[in-house]
C-alpha positions as CSV (number, residue, x, y, z in Angstrom):
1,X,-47.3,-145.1,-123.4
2,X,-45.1,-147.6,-121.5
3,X,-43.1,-146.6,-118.9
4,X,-39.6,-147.9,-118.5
5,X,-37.9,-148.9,-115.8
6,X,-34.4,-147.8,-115.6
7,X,-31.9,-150.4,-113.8
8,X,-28.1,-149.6,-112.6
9,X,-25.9,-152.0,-113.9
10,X,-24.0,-154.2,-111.2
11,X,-20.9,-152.4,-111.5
12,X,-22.7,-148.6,-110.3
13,X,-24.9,-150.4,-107.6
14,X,-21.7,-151.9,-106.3
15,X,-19.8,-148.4,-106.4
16,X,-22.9,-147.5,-104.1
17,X,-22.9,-149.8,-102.0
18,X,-19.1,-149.2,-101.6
19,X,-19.5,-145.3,-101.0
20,X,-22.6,-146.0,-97.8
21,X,-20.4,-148.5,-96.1
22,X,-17.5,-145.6,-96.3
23,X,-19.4,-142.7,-95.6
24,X,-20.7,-145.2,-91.9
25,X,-17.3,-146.6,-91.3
26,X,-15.7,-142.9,-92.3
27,X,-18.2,-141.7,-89.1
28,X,-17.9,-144.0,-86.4
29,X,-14.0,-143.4,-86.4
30,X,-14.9,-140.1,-86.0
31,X,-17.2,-140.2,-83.5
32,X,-14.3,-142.7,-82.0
33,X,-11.8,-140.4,-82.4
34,X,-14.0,-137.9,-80.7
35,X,-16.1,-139.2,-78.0
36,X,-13.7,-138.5,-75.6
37,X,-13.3,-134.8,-76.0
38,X,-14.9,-131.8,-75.0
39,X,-16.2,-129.3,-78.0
40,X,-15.4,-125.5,-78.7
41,X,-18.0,-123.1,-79.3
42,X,-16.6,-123.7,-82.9
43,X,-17.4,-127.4,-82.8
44,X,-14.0,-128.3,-82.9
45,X,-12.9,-131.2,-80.5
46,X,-10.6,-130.1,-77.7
47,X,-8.7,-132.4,-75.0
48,X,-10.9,-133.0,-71.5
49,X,-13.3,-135.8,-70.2
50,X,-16.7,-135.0,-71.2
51,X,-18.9,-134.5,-68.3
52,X,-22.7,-134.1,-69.0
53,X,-21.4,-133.0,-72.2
54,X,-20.0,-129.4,-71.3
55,X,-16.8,-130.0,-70.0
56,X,-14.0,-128.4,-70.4
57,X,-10.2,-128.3,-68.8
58,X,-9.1,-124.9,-68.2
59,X,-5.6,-125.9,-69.5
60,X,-3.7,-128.6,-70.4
61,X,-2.9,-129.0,-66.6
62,X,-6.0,-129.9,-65.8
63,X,-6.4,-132.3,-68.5
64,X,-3.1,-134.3,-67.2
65,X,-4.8,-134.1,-63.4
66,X,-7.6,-136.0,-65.0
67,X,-5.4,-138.3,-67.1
68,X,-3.3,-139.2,-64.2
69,X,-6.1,-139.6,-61.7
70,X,-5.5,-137.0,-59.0
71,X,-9.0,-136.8,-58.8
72,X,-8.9,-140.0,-57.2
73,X,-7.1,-139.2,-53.9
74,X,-6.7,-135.2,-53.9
75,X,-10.9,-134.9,-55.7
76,X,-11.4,-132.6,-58.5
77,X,-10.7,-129.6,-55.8
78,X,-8.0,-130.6,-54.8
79,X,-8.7,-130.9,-51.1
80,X,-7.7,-134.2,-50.7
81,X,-9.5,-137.1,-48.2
82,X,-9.8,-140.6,-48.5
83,X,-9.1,-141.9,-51.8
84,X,-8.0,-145.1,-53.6
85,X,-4.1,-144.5,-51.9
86,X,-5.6,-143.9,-48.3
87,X,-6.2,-140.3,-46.8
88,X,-4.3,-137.7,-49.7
89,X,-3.4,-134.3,-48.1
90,X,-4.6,-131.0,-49.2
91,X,-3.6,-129.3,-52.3
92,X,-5.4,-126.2,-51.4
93,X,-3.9,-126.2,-47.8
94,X,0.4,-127.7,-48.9
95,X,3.0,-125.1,-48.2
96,X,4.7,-127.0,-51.0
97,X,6.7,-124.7,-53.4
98,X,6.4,-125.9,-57.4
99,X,10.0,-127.5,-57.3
100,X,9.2,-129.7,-54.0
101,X,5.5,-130.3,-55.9
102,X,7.6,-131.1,-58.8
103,X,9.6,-133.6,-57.0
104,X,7.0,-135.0,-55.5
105,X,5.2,-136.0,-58.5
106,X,8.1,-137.4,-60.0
107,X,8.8,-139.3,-57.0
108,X,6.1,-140.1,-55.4
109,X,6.2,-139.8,-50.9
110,X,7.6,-142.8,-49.4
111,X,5.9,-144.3,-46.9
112,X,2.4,-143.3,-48.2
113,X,-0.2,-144.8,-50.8
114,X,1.2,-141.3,-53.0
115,X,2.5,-142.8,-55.7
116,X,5.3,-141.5,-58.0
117,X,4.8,-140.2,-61.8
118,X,8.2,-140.6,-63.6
119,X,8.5,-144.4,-64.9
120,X,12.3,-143.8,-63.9
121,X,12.0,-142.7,-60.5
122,X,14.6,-144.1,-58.4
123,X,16.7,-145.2,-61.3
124,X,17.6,-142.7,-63.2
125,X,15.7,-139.8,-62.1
126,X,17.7,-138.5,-58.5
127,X,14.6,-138.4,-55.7
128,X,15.1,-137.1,-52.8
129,X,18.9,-136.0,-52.7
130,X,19.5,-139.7,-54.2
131,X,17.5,-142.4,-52.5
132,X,17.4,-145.2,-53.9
133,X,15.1,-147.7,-54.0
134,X,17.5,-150.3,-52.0
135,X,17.5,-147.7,-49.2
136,X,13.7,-147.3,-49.2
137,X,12.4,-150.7,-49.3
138,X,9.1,-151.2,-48.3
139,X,8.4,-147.7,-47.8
140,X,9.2,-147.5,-51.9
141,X,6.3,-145.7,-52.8
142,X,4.1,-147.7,-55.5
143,X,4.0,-147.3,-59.7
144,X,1.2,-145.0,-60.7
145,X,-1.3,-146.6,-63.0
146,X,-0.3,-143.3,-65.9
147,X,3.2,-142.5,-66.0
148,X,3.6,-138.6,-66.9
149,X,6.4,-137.8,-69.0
150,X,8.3,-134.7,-67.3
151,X,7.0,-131.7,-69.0
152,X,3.4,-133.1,-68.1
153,X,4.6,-133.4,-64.9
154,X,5.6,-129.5,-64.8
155,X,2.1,-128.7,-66.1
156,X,0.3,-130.2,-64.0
157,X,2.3,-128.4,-61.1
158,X,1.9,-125.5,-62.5
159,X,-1.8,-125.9,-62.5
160,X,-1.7,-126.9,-58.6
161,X,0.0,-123.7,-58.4
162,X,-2.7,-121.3,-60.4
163,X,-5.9,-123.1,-59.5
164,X,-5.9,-125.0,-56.5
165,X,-3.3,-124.2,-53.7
166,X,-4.4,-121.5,-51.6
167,X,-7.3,-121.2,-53.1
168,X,-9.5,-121.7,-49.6
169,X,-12.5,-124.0,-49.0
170,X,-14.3,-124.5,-53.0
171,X,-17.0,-122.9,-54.4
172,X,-19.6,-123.2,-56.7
173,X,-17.7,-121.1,-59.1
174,X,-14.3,-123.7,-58.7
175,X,-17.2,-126.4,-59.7
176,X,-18.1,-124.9,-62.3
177,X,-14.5,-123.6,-63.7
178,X,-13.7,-127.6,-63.3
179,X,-16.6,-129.5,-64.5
180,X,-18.4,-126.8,-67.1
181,X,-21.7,-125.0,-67.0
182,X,-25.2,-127.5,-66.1
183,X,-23.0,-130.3,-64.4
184,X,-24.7,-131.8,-61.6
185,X,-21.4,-132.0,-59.6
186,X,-21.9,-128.7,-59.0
187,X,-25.7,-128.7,-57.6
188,X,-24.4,-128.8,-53.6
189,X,-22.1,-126.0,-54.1
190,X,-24.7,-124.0,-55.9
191,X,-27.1,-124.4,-52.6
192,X,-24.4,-123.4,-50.4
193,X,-24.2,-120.2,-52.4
194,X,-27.5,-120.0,-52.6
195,X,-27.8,-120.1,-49.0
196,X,-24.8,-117.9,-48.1
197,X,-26.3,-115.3,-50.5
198,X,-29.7,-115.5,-48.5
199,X,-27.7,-114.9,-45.1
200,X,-25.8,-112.2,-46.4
201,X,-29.3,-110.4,-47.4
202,X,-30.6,-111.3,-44.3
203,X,-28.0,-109.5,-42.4
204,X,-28.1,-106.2,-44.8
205,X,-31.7,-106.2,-44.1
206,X,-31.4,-105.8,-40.2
């Protein structure tokens, strides 16, 4: 008995070709569209720079710290040091309520590498009881690289407010909150803990 050999016709091996190359193109734009987001526990993509692929933001402040760089000068704890715009002060340690935060943000601090946020600051957004930037000159402080639209600008005041000012020297715990679970930014403060712990059992022992 002779077996026979069954050939598609050109018009169904071109409908198959046709449904591969969609079903490869369909998943790189996803993995485009998704590469730069963190994932729930329900595997659905959420805003946040990945980080060892675990992180996180704990809100939509956070995200906008990242987007506009404040990690740059102030660092992810918001302690400040030197950073791309010279030596930025400390968010943890600024007696700064949220509106003067606010304002600065928008406006920037002239004088200083601090940059201001709002695209229309010293136009038609009133900084600083209505300087302009004739009366500033070269003390105008400089464009930010990410403009922030104004109600990213109160979020990400509002997250200075609940997670970094006052918060005292960081922690392994404020690594972890910021970065995610297993991220190696966090080893140093997890053997400071480490080490604090030991001294405290140390002490309870004698």
């Amino acid at each position: 008995m002779q077996s026979k050999v069954v050939r598609p016709d050109k018009g169904t091996s071109c409908a198959l070709r046709v449904s591969v190359i969609g079903l490869i193109i369909g998943g790189g734009l996803a993995f485009l569209a998704t590469r730069d987001s963190a994932w729930s526990e329900g595997g659905t993509p959420i805003p946040g720079q990945v980080i060892n692929g675990a992180h996180r933001t704990q809100d939509e402040g956070q995200r906008i710290y990242e987007k506009a760089n404040c990690v740059g000068c102030h660092k992810w704890h918001g302690d400040g040091g030197g950073g791309y715009g010279g030596a930025a002060l400390s968010l943890r340690a600024t007696q700064l309520t949220r509106d003067q935060i606010v304002e600065v943000v928008h406006c920037g601090r002239p004088g200083t590498g601090m940059p201001h946020f709002d695209r229309e600051a010293y136009k038609d957004y009133r900084c600083y009881s209505g300087l302009t930037a004739q009366d500033l000159g070269r003390d105008l402080p400089p464009d930010a690289a990410t403009f922030l639209r104004p109600t990213e600008i109160e979020k990400v005041a509002d997250y200075v407010l609940n997670h970094i000012k006052g918060k005292g020297p960081a922690s392994y715990q404020d690594c972890t909150d910021f970065f995610g679970e297993g991220s190696r930014a966090c080893d140093v403060y997890k053997a400071i803990s480490a080490r604090h712990s030991q001294a405290i059992g140390t002490e309870d022992k004698q």
